[in-house]
C-alpha positions as a printed Julia matrix, in Angstrom:
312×3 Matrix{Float64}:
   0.0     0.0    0.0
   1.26    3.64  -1.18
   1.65    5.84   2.43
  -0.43    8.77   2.3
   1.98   10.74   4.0
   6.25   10.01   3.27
   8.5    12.59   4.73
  11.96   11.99   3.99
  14.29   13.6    6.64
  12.29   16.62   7.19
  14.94   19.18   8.95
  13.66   22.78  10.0
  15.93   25.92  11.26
  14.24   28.75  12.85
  17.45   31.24  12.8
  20.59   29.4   14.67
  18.08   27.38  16.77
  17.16   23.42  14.97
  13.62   22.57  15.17
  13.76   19.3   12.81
  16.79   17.02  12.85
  16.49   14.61   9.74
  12.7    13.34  10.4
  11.51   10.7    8.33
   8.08    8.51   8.69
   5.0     7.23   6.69
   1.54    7.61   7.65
  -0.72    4.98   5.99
  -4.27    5.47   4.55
  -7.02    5.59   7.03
  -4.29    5.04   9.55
  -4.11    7.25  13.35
  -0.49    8.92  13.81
   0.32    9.96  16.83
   3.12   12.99  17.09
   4.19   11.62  21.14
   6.75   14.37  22.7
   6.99   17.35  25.09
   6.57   20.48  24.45
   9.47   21.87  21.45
   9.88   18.39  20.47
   8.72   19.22  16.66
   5.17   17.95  16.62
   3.58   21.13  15.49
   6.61   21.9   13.08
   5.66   18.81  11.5
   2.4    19.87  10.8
   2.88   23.11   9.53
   5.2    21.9    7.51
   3.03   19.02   6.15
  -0.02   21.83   5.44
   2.15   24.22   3.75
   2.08   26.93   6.8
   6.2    26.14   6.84
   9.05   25.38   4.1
  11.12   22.69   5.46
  15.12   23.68   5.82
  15.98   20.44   3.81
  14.37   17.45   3.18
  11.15   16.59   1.47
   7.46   15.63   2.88
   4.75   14.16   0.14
   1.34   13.96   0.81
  -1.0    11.45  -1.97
   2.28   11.44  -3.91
   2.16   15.35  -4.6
   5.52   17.57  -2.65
   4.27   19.64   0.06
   6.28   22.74  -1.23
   5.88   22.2   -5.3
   2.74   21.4   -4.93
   1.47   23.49  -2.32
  -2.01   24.48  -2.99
  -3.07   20.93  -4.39
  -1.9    19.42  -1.26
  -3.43   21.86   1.25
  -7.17   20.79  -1.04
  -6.78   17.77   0.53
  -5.96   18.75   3.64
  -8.07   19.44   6.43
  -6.18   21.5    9.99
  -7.3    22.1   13.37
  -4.19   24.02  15.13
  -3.71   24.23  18.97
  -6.81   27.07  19.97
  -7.89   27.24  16.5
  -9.0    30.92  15.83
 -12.79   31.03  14.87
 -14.95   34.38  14.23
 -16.58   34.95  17.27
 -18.63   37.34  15.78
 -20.59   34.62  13.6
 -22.81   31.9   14.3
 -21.81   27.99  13.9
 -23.94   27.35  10.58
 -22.38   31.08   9.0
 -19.01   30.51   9.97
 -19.2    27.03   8.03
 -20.85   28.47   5.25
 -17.7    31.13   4.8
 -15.39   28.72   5.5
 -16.87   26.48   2.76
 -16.58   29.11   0.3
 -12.97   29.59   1.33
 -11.96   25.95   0.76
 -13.0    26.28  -3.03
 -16.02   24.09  -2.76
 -18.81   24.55  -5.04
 -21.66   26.92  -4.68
 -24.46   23.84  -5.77
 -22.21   21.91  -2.46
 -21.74   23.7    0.06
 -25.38   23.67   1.86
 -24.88   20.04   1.91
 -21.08   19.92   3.2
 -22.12   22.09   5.67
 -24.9    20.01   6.84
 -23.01   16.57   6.56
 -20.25   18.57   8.96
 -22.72   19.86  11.4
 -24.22   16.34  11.24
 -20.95   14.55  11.92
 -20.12   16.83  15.17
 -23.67   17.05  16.17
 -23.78   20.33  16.08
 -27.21   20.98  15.12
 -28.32   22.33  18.32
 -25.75   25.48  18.51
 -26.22   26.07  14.5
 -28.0    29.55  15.21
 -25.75   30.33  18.59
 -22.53   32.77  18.25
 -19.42   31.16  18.57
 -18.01   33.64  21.43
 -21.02   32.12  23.55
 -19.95   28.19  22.57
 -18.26   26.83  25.39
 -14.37   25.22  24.9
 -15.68   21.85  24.11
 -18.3    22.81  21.36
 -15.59   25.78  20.03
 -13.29   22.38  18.95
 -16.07   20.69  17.55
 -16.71   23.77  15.33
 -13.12   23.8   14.74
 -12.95   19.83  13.2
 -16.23   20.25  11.79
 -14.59   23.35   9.15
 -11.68   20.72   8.69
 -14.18   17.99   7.03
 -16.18   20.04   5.24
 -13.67   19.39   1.95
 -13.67   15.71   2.52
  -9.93   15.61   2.91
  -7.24   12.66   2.42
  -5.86   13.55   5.56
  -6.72   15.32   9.12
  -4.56   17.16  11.0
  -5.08   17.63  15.05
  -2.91   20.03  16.93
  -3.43   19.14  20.71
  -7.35   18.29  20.35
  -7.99   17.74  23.83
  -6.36   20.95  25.21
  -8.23   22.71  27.55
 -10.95   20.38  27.49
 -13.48   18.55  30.69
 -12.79   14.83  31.04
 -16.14   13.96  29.43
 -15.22   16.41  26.46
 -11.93   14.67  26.15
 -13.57   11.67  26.56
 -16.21   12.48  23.16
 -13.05   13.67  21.49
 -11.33   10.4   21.74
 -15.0     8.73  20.26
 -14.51   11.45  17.36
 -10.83   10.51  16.35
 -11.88    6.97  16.52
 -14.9     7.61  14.23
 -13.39    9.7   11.25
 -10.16    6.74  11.29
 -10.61    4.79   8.06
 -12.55    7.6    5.87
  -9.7     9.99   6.66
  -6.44    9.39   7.52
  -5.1    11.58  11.14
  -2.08   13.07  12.33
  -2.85   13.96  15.93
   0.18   15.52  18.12
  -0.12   15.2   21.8
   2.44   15.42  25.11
   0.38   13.45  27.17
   0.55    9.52  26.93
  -2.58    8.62  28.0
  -4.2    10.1   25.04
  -1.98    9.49  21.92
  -2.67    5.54  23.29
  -6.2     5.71  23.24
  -6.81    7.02  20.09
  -3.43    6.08  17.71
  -2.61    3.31  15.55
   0.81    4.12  15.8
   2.85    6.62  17.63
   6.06    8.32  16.86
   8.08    9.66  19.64
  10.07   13.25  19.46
  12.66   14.79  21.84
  14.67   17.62  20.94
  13.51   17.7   17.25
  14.49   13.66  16.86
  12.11   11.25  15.61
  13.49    8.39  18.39
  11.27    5.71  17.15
   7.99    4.56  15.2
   6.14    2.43  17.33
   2.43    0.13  16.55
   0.26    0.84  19.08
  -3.03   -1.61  17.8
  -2.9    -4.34  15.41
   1.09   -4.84  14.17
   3.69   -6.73  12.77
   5.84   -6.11  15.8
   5.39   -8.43  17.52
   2.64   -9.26  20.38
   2.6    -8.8   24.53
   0.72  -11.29  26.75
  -0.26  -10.94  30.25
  -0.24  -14.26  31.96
  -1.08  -14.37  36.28
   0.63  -17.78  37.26
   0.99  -19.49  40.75
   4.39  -21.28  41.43
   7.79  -19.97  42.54
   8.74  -16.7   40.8
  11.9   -17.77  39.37
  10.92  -20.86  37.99
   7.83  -19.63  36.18
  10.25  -16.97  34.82
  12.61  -19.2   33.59
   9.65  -21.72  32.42
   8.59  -18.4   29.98
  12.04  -17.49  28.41
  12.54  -21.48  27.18
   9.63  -21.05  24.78
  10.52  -20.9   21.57
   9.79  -16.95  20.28
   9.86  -15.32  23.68
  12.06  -12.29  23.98
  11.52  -11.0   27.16
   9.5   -11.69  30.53
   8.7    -9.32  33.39
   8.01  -10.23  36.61
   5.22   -8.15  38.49
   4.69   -9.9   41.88
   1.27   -9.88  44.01
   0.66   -9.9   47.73
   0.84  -13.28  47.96
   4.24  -14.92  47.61
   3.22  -17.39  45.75
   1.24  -15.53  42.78
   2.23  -13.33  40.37
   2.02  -11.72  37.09
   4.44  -12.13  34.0
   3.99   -9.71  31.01
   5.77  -11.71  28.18
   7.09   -9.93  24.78
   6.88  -12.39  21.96
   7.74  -12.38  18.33
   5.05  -12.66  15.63
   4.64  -16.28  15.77
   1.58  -17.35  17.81
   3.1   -18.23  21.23
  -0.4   -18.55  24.22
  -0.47  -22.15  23.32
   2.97  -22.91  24.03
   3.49  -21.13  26.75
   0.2   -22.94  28.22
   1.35  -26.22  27.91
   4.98  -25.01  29.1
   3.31  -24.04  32.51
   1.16  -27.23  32.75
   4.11  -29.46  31.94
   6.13  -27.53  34.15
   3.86  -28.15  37.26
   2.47  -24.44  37.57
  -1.09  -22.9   37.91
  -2.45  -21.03  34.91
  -4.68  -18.95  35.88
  -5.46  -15.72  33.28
  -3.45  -15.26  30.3
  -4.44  -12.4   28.02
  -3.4    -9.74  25.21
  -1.38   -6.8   27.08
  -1.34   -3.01  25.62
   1.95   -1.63  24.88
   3.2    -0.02  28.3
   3.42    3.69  25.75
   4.92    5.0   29.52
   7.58    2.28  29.67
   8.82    3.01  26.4
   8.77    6.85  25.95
  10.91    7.02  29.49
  13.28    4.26  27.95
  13.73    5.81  24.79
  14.09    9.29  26.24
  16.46    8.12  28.64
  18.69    6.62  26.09
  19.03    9.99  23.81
  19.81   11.73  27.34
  22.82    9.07  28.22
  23.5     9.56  24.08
């Protein structure tokens, strides 16, 4: 499959200070990127590089095949960009500000009632159509803000720090939303909280210092897989029962109050490996008694992988 998105060590100066440092990732159609880094780590250079705010210092970004910089105004058409606080017209009301901002985007006259309603429809906006947006609270404001983004159908989606500023049950409906455009519309979502980018991401890529440190699945991959398995029997042996079986790279002990429980999170290659390890335990005289899929620990890896370009 052709990536929607190939940049190809993206590097950005602003003056003597190095924003970008040889970046390079794809982004897959219908995939979720997640831009994982603190704050000055890049993300939002990315983006405004990728939607033709910013000219990259050296190095090229495509999006749909087309250069971001030669082909600047056909790639922002299929583009759609929500920046941190997106600035909206105060002044207007929900249903007029997405009527301008569907004449901006080029779209046809005979079109636009009906983008406009498929966007208010997709954010649910249809009870604040007639309200100003200075009287929208912060929550409805980014829904406003995404819903201007969609209305020119575009390839791909770009999210600046959606859930800034927002309740827990608006960051909550965000997460629903990210999940529910994923598939029609490719999304680049940036983020320096964990917790987020791994509820919402197929994939995350993790920036420090203006770095790319690593691409990493998230969901569904090719990576490899993580079990969590809660087994009775002496600590050691179970351990050392788990690394003998064939495609087993690395086991982590996590024991429980009693000393004679605990549970082992076991990274794995590819290869199916439950049933093995299973029988392993059985043969080996220890009590199964969960085994599961784990997440990837997103915590565990960001603070080894930003540990290792500090000691670097």
């Amino acid at each position: 499959m052709t990536p929607l998105i190939a940049a190809d060590r993206l590097t950005k100066w602003y003056g003597p200070r190095l924003a970008l440092d040889g970046v390079s990732f794809e982004v897959m159609p219908g995939e979720v990127m997640g831009l994982l880094g603190p704050n000055g780590s890049g993300k939002s250079t990315i983006l405004r590089i990728l939607t033709g705010y910013l000219r990259p210092s050296a190095g090229t970004a495509r999006l749909a095949g087309l250069d971001v910089v030669d082909d600047s105004l056909e790639c922002r058409r299929r583009v759609g960009y929500v920046p941190e606080d997106a600035p909206l017209y105060e002044w207007m009301t929900v249903q007029e500000l997405l009527g301008f901002m569907a004449r901006v985007k080029g779209l046809a006259a005979g079109t636009t009632r009906e983008a406009v309603a498929r966007a208010m429809d997709r954010l649910a906006l249809g009870p604040v159509a007639p309200m100003l947006i200075g009287k929208l609270s912060r929550g409805y404001r980014q829904r406003v803000a995404i819903a201007q983004a969609l209305l020119n159908d575009p390839d791909l989606l770009v999210l600046d720090e959606p859930t800034n500023g927002l309740d827990p049950r608006q960051i909550i409906e965000m997460r629903e939303l990210i999940r529910s455009v994923a598939g029609d519309h490719t999304v680049l979502v940036t983020s320096h909280i964990l917790g987020e980018i791994e509820k919402v991401a197929d994939r995350v890529a993790v920036l420090l210092g203006g770095r790319l440190l690593a691409v990493h699945a998230l969901r569904a991959s090719g990576d490899g897989q993580r079990l969590r398995l809660r087994v009775r029997g002496v600590a050691d042996g179970v351990q050392a029962c788990l690394e003998r079986v064939p495609g087993v790279q690395r086991v982590t002990v996590a024991p429980e109050f009693r000393t004679d429980l605990a549970t082992y999170l076991v990274e794995a290659d590819e290869i199916p490996v439950a049933e093995a390890l299973a029988a392993a335990l059985v043969g080996g005289g220890f009590g199964l008694l969960e085994m599961g899929t784990a997440p990837t620990d997103l915590e565990r890896l960001f603070l080894e992988l930003t540990h290792e370009q500090a000691a670097a």
